[in-house]
DODO-289795 format. One record per residue (C-alpha): x, y, z; residue number from 1; chain; residue in three letters. Coordinates in steps of 0.05 Angstrom, whole numbers, plus 5000, padded with zeros to 4 digits. Example, Ala and Ser with C-alpha at 12.3 -4.5 7.8 and 13.67 -1.06 7.14 Angstrom:
DODO-289795
tigu u:5246 v:4910 w:5156 i:1 ch:A aa:ALA $
tigu u:5273 v:4979 w:5143 i:2 ch:A aa:SER $
//
This chain:
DODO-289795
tigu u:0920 v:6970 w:4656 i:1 ch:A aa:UNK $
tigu u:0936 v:6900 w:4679 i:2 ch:A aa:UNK $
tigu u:1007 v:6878 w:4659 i:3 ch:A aa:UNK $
tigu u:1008 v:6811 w:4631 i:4 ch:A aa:UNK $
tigu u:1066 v:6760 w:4655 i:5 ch:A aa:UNK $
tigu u:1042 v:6702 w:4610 i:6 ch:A aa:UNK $
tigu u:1074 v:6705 w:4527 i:7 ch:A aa:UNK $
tigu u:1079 v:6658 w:4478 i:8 ch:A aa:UNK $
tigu u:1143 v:6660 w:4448 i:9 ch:A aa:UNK $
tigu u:1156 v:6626 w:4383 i:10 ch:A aa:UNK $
tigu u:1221 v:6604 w:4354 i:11 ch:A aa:UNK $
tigu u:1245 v:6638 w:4287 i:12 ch:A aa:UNK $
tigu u:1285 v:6574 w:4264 i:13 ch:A aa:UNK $
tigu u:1234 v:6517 w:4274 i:14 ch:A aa:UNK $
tigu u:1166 v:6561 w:4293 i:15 ch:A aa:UNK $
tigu u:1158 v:6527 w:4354 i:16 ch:A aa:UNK $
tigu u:1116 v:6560 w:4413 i:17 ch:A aa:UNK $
tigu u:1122 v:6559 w:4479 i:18 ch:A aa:UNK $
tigu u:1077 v:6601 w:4525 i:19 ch:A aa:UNK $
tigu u:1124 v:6627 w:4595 i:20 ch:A aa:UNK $
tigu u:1124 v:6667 w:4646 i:21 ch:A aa:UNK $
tigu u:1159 v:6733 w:4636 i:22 ch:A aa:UNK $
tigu u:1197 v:6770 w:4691 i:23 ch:A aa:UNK $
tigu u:1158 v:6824 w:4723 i:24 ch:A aa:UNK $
tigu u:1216 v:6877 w:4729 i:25 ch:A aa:UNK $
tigu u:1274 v:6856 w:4680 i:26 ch:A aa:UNK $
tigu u:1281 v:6838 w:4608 i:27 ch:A aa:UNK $
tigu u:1301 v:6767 w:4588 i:28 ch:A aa:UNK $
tigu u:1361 v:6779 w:4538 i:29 ch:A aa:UNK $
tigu u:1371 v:6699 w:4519 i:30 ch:A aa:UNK $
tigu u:1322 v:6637 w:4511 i:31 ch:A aa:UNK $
tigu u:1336 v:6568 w:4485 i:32 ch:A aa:UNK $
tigu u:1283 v:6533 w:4447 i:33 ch:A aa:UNK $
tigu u:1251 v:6474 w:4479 i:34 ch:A aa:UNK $
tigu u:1249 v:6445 w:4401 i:35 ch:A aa:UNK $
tigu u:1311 v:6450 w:4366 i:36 ch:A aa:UNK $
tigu u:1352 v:6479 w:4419 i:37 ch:A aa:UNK $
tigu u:1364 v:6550 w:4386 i:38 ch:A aa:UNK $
tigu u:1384 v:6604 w:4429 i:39 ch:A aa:UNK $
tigu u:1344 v:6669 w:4415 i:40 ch:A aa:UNK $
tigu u:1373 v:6739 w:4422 i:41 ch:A aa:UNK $
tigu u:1332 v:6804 w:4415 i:42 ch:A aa:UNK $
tigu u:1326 v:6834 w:4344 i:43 ch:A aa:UNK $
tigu u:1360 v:6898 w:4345 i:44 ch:A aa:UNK $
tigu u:1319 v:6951 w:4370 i:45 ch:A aa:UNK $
tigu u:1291 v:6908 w:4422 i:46 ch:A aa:UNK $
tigu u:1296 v:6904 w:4492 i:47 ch:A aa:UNK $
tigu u:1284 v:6827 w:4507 i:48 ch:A aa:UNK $
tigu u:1270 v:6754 w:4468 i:49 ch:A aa:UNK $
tigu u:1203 v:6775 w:4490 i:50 ch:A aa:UNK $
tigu u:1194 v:6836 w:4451 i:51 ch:A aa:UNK $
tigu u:1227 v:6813 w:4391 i:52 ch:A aa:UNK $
tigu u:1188 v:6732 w:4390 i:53 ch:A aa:UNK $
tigu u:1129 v:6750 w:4442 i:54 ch:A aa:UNK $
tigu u:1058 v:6739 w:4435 i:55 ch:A aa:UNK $
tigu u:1054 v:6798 w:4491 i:56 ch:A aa:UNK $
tigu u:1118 v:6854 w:4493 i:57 ch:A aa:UNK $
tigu u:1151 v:6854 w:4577 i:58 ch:A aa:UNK $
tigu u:1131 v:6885 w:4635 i:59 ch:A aa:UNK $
tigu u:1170 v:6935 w:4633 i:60 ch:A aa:UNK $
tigu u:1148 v:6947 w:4558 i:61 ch:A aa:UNK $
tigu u:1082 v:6951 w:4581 i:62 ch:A aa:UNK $
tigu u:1093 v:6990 w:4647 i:63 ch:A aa:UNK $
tigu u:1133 v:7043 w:4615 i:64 ch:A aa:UNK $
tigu u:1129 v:7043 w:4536 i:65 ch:A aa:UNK $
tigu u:1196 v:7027 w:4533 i:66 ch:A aa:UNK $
tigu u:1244 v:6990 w:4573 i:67 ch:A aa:UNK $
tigu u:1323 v:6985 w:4600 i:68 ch:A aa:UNK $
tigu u:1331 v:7054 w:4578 i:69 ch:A aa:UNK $
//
């Protein structure tokens, strides 16, 4: 399976996306919106922003099935 490194993440305050690069062997815990500026933390359960406001879960997610364990 090819791991994807492109997501769209979208903002849960003002639904803005933003499609970025993910990093290939770590989660991303924080990202700020390019919009209005809020700064995203995984929902609980998850392991990244990516997981939690992702188009496409992280590497790691998709290497293993589950991730910073």
């Amino acid at each position: 399976m090819e791991i994807q490194l492109k997501s769209k993440i979208t903002c849960p305050k003002c639904g803005f996306k933003e499609t970025e690069t993910m990093p290939e062997d770590s989660c991303q815990y924080f990202y700020e919106c390019q919009n209005c500026g809020e700064l995203m933390k995984p929902k609980q359960g998850d392991c990244c922003v990516f997981c939690s406001y992702g188009s496409v879960k992280c590497p790691p997610v998709q290497k293993e099935g589950n991730c910073c364990q």
